[in-house]
Z-matrix of the N, CA and C atoms (Angstrom, degrees):
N
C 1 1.468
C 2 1.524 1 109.16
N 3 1.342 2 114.40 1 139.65
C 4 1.414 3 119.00 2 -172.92
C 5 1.429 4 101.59 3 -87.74
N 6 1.737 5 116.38 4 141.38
C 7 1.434 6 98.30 5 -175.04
C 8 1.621 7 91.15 6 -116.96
N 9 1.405 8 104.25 7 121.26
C 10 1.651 9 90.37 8 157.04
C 11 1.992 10 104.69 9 -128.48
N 12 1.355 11 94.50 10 156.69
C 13 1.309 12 107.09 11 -153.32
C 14 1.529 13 109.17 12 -141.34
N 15 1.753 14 120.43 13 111.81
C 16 1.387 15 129.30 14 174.74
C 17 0.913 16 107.77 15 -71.62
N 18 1.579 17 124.10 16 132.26
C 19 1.478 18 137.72 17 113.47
C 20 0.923 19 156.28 18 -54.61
N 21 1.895 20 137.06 19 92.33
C 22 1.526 21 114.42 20 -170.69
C 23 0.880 22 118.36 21 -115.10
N 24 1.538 23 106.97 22 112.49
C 25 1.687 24 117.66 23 -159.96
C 26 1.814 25 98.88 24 -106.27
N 27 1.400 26 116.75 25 16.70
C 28 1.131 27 97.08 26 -138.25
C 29 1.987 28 75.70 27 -129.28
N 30 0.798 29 126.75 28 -64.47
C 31 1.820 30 119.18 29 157.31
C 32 1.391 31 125.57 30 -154.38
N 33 1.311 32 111.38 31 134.90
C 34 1.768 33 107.23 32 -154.42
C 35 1.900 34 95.94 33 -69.11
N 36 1.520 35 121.16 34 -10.61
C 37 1.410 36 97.33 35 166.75
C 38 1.491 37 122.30 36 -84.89
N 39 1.112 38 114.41 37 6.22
C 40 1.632 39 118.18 38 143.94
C 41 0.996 40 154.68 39 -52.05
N 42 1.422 41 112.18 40 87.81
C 43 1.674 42 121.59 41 -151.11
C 44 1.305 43 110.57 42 -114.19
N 45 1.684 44 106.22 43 124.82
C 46 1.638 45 116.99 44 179.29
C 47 1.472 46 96.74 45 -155.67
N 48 1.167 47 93.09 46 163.26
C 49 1.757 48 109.93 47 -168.50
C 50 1.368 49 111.51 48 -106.29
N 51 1.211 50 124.16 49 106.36
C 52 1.781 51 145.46 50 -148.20
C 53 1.448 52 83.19 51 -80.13
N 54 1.301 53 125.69 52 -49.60
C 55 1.481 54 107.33 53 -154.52
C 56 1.763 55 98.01 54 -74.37
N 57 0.767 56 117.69 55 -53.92
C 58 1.534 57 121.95 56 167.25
C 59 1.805 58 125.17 57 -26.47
N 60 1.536 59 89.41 58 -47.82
C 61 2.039 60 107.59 59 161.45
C 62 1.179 61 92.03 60 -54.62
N 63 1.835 62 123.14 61 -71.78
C 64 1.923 63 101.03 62 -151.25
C 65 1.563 64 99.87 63 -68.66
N 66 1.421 65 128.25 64 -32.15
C 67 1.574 66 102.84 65 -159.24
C 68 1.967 67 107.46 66 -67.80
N 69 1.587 68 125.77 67 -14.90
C 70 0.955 69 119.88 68 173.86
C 71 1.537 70 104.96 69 -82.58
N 72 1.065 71 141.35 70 -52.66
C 73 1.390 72 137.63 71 155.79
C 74 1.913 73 101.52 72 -25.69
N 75 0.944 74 125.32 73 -83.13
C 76 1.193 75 118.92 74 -178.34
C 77 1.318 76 119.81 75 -44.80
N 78 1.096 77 150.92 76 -55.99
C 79 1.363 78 155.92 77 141.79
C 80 1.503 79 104.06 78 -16.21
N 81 1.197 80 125.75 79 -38.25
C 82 1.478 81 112.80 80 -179.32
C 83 1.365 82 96.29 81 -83.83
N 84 1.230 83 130.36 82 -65.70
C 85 1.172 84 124.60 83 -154.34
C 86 2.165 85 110.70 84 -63.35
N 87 1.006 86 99.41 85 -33.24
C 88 1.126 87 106.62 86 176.40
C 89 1.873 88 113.47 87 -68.04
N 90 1.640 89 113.97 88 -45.97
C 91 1.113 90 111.20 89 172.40
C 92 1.792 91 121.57 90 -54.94
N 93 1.630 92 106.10 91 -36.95
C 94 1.580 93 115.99 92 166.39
C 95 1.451 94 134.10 93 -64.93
N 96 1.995 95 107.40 94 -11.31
C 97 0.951 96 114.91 95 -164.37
C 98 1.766 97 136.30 96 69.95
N 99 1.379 98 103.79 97 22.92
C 100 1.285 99 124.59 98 -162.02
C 101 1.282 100 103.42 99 -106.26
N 102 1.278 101 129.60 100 126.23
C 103 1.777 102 144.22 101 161.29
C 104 1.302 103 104.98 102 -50.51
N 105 1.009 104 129.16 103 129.47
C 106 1.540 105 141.56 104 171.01
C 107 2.114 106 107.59 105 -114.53
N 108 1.288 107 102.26 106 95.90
C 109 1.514 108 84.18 107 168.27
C 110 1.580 109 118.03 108 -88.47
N 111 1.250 110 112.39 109 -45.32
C 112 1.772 111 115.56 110 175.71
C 113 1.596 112 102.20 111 -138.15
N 114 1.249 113 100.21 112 -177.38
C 115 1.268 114 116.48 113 -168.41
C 116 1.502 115 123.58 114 179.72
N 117 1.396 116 116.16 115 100.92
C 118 1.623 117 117.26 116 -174.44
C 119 2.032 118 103.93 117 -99.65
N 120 1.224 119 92.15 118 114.77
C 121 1.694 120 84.20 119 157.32
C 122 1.755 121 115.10 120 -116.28
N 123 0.876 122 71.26 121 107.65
C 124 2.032 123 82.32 122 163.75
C 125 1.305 124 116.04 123 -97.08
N 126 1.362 125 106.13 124 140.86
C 127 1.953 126 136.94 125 -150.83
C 128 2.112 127 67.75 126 -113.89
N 129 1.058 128 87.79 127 133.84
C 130 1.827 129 117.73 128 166.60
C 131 1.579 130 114.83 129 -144.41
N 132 1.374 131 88.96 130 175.09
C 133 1.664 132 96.16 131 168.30
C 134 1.694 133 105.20 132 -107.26
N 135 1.699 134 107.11 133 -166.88
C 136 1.617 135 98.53 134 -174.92
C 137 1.503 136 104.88 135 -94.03
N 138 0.984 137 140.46 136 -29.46
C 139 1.117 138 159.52 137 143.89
C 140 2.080 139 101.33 138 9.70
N 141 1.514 140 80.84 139 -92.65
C 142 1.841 141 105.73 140 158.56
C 143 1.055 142 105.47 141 -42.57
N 144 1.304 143 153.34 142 -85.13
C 145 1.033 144 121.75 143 -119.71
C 146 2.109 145 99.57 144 -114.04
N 147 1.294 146 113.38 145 -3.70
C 148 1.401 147 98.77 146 129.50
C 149 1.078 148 141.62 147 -49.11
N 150 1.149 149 131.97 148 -25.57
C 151 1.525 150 155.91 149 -174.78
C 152 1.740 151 80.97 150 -60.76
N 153 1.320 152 80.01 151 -84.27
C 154 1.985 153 94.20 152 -168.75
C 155 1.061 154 119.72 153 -4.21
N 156 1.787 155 96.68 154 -71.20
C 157 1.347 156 131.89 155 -161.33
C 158 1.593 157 107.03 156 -59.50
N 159 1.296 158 116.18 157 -47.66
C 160 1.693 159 113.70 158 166.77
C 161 1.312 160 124.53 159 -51.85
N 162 1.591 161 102.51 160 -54.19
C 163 1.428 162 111.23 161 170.17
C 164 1.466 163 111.18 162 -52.55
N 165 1.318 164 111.70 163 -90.03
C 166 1.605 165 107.69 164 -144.16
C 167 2.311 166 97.05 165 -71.67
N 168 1.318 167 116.94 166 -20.07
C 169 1.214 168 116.00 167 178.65
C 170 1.735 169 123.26 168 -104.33
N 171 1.569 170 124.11 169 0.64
C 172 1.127 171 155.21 170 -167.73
C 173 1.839 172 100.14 171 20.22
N 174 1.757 173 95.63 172 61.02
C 175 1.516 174 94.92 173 159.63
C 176 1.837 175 89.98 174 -129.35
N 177 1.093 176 91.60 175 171.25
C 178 1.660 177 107.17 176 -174.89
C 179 1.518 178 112.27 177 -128.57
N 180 0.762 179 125.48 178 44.08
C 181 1.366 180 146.61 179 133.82
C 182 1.850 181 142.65 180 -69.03
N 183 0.818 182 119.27 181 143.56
C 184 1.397 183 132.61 182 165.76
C 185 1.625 184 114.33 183 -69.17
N 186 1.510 185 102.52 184 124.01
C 187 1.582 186 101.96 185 169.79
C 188 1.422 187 121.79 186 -150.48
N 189 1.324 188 137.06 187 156.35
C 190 1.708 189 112.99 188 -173.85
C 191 1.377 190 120.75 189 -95.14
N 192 1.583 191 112.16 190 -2.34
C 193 0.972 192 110.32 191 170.39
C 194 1.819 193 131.48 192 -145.05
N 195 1.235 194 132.42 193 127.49
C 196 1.611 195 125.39 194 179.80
C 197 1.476 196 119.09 195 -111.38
N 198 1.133 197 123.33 196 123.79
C 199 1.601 198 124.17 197 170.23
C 200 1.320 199 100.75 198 -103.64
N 201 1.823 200 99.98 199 155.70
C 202 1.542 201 117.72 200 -170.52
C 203 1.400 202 86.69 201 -144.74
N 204 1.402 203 123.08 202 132.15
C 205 1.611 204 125.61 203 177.33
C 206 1.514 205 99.01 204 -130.92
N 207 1.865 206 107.81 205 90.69
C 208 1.049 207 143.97 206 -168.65
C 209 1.556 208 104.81 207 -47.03
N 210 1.047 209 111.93 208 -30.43
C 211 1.564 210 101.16 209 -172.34
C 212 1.356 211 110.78 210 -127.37
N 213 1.569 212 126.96 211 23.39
C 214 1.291 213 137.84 212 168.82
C 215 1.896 214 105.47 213 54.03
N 216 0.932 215 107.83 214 32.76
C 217 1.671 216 107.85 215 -164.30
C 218 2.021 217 87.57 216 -122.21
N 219 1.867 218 99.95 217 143.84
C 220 1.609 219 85.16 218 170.86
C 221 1.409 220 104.81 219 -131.52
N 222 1.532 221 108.23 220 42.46
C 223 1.563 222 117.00 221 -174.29
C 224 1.264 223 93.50 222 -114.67
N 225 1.482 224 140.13 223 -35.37
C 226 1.333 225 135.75 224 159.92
C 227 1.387 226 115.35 225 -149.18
N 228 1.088 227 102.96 226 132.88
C 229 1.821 228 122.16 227 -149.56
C 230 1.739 229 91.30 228 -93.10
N 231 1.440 230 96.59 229 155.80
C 232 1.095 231 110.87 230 178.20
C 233 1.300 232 116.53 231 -161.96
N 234 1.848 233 117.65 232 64.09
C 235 1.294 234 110.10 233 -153.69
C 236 1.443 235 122.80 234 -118.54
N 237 1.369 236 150.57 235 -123.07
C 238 1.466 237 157.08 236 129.60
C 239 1.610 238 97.82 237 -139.46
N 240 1.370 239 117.68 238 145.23
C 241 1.315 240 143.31 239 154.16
C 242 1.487 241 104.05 240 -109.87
N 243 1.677 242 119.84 241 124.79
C 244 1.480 243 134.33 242 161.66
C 245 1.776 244 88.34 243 -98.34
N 246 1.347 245 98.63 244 139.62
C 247 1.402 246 120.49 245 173.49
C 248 2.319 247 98.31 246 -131.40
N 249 1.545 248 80.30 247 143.01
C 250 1.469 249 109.62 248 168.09
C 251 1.137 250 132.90 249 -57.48
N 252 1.707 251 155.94 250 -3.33
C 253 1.218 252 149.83 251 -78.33
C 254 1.853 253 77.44 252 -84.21
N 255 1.302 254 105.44 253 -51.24
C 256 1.857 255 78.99 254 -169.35
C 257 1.377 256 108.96 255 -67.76
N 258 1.281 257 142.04 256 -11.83
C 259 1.466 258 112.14 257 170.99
C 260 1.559 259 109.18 258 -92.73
N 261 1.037 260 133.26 259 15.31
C 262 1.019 261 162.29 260 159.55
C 263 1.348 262 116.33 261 -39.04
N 264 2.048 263 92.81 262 -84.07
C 265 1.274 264 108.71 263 178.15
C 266 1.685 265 119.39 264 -79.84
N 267 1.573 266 109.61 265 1.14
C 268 1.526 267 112.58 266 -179.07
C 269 1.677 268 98.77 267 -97.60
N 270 1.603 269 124.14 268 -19.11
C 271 1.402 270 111.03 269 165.01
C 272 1.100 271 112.17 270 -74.70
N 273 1.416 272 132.65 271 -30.85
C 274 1.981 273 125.97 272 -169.84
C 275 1.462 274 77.86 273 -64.55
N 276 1.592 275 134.12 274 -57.39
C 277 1.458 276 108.69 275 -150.26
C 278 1.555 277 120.03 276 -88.32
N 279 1.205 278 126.92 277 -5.90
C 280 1.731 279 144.47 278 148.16
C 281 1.373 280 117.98 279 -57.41
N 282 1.608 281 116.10 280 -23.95
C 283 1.496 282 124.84 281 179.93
C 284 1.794 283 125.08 282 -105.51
N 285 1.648 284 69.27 283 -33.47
C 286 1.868 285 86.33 284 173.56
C 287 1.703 286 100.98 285 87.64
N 288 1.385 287 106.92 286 44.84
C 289 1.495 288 106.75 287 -165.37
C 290 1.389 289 93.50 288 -119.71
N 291 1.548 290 114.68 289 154.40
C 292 1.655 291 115.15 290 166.87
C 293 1.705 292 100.83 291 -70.87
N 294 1.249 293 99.31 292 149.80
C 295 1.578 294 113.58 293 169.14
C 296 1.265 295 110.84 294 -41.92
N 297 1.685 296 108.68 295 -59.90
C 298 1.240 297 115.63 296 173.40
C 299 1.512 298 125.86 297 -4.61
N 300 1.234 299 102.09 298 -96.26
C 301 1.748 300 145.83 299 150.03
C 302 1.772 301 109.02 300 -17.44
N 303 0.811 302 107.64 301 -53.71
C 304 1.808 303 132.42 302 165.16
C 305 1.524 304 106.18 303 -33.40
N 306 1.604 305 92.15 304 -74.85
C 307 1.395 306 124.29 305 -167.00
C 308 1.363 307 113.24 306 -55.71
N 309 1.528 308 100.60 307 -45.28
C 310 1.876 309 110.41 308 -179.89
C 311 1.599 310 114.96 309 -69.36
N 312 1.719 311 104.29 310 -37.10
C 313 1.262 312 101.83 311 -179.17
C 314 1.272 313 118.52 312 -80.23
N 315 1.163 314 155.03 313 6.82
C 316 1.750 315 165.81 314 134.52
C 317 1.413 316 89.94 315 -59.16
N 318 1.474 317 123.03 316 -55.01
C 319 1.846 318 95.95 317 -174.57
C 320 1.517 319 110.58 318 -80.26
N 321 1.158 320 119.88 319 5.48
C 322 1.509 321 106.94 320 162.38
C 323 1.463 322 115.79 321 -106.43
N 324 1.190 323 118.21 322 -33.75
C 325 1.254 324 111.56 323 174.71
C 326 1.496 325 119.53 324 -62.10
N 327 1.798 326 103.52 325 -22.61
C 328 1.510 327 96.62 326 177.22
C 329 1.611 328 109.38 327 -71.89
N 330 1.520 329 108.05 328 -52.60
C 331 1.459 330 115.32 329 169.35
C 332 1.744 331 107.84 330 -22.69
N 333 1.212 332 121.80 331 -80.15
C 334 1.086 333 137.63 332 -166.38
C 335 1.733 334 103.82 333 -42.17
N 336 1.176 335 112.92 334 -52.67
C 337 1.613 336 122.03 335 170.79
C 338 2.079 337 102.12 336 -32.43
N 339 1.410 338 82.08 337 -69.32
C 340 1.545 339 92.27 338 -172.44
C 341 1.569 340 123.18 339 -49.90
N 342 1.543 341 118.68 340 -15.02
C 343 1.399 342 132.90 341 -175.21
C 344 1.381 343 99.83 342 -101.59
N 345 1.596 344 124.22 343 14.79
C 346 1.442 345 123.99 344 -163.35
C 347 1.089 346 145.93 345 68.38
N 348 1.383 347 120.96 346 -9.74
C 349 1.585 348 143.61 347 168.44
C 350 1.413 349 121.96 348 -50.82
N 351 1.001 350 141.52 349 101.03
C 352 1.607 351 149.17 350 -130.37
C 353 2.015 352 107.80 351 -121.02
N 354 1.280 353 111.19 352 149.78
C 355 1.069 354 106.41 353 170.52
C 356 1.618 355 119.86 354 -136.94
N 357 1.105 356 98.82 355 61.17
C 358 1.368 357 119.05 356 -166.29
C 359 2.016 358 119.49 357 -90.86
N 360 1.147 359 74.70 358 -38.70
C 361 2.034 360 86.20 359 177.97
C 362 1.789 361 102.53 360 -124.13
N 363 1.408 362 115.13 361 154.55
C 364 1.207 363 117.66 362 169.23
C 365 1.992 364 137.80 363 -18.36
N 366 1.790 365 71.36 364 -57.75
C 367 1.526 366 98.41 365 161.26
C 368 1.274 367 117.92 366 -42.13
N 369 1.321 368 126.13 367 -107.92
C 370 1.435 369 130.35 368 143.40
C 371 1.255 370 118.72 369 29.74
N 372 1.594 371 124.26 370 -81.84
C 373 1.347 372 133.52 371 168.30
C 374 1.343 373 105.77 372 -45.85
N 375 1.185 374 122.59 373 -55.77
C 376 1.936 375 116.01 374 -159.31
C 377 1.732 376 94.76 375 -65.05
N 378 1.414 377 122.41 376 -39.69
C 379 1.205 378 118.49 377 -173.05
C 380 1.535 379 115.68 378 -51.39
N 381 1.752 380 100.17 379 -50.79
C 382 1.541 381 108.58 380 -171.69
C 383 1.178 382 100.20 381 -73.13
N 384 1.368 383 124.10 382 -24.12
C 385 1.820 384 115.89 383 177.43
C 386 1.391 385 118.67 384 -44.22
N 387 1.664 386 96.69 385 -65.15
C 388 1.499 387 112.86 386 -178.66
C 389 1.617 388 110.48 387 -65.58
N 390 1.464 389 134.57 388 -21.67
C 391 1.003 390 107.10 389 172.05
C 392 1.649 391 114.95 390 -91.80
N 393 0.917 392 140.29 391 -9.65
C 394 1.515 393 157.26 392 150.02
C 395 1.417 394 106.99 393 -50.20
N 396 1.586 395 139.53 394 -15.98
C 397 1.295 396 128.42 395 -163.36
C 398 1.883 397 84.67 396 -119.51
N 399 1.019 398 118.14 397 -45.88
C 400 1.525 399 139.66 398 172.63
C 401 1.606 400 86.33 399 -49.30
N 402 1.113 401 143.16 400 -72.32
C 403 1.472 402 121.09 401 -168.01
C 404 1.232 403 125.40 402 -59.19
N 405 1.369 404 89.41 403 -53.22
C 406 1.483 405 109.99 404 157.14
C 407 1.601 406 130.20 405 -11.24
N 408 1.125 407 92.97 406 -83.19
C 409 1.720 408 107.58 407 160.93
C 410 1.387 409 118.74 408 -58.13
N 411 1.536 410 130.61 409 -40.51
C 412 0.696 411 123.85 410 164.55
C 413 2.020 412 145.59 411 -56.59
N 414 1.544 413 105.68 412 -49.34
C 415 1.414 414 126.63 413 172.90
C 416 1.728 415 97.03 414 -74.87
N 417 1.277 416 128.63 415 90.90
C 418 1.680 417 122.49 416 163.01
C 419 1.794 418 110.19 417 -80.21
N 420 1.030 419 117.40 418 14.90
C 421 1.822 420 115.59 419 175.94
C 422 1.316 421 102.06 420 -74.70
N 423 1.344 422 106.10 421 133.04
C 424 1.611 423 102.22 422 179.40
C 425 1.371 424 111.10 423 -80.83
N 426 1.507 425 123.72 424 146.18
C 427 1.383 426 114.11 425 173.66
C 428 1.897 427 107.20 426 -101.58
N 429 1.169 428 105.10 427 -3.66
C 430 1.536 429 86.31 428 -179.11
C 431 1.575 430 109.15 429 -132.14
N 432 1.279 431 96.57 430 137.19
C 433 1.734 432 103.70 431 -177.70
C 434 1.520 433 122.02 432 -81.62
């Protein structure tokens, strides 16, 4: 059994439906053909997870989302994604996107990180775009209550 497992570090009146997180997590990984053994996502603020981002990536910037693929392996993942909820909710409103939608695309784009998929050159990005909008459309389970 694949375990993936929410964290909300970020405010206990923060309400989303975990089982709903893994089946879109699963759906990705399964649509890519990718082994999933575990999986931690922790809900932060931006605060935190700048922190991260200096530390373990030594840029100093703000971002909404970080993947870590715990066991450097991309035949079966075993990772944590920290997500932004406030940059989160300042991209739905910079994009004109529901939170919703927001919310799903940081857990796929982190997913996608973890399967090796990079966003480093133009390229790159347009790829992860389209597959992030492709889930998107695809997974209609709501993740937040």
């Amino acid at each position: 059994m694949k375990q993936i497992t929410v964290y909300n570090d970020y405010d206990s009146k923060f309400l989303y439906n975990s089982e709903s997180i893994s089946n879109l997590v699963l759906y990705i990984f399964k649509d890519k053909k990718v082994k999933l053994n575990a999986l931690s996502i922790i809900l932060t603020d931006s605060i935190s997870l700048s922190k991260l981002k200096k530390k373990y990536f030594n840029v100093n910037q703000f971002t909404d989302v970080i993947a870590f693929n715990l066991n450097n392996e991309k035949d079966c993942i075993e990772g944590e994604i920290y997500i932004s909820i406030d940059d989160v909710k300042e991209n739905a409103k910079i994009y004109s996107e529901s939170f919703e939608n927001e919310f799903k695309r940081v857990i796929i784009h982190g997913s996608l990180h973890l399967m090796g998929f990079d966003d480093s050159t133009e390229d790159e990005k347009k790829t992860m775009t389209d597959l992030e909008n492709i889930f998107i459309n695809k997974f209609k389970e709501l993740i937040i209550i």
